[in-house]
C-alpha positions as CSV (number, residue, x, y, z in Angstrom):
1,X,106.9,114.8,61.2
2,X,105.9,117.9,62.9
3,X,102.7,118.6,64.6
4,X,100.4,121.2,63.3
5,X,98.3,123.4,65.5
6,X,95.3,123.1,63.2
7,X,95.7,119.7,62.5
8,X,92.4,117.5,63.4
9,X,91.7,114.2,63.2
10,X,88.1,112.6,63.0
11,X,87.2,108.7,62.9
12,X,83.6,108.1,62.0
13,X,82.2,104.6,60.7
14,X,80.1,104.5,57.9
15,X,78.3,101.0,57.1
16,X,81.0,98.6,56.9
17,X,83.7,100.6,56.6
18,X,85.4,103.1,59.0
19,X,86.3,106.6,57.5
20,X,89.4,108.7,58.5
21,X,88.8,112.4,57.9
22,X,92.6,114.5,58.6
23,X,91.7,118.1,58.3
24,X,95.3,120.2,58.0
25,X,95.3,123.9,57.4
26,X,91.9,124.3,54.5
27,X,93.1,120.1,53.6
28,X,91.3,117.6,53.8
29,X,92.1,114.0,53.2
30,X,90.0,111.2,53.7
31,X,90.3,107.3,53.9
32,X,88.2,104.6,54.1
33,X,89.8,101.1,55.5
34,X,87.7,97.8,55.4
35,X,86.9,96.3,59.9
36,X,90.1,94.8,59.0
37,X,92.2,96.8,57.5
38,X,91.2,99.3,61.0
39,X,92.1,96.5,63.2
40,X,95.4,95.8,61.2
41,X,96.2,100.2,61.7
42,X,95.0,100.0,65.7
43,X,98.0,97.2,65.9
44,X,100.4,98.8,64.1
45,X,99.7,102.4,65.5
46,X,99.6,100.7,69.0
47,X,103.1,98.8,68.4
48,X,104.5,102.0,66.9
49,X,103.6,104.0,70.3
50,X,105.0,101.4,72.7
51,X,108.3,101.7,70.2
52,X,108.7,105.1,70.3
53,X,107.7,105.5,74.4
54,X,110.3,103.0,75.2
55,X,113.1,104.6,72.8
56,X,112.3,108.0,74.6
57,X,113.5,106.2,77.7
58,X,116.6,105.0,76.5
59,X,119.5,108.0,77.6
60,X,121.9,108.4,74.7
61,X,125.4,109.5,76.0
């Protein structure tokens, strides 16, 4: 995946739901996820990111 300079990222909540809004280049995409279904994509995300930070400290030879 490569990172996009215009690339934005909003999180808003909206009455019982919270809404993603991902804004690339004049795209827009935007999704709603359920309290839970959020919670479920905070674990995963955070899991992912310890992942990848610890493989970034292992030195391949």
């Amino acid at each position: 995946m490569t990172q996009e300079a215009d690339r934005k990222i909003e999180v808003e909540i909206e009455r019982n739901r919270v809404r993603i809004n991902i804004f690339h280049g004049e795209d827009e995409q935007i999704i709603k996820l359920t309290l839970k279904e959020a919670e479920e994509l905070s674990d995963e995300l955070g899991k992912a990111i310890e992942d990848y930070s610890k493989r970034k400290q292992v030195r391949i030879d």
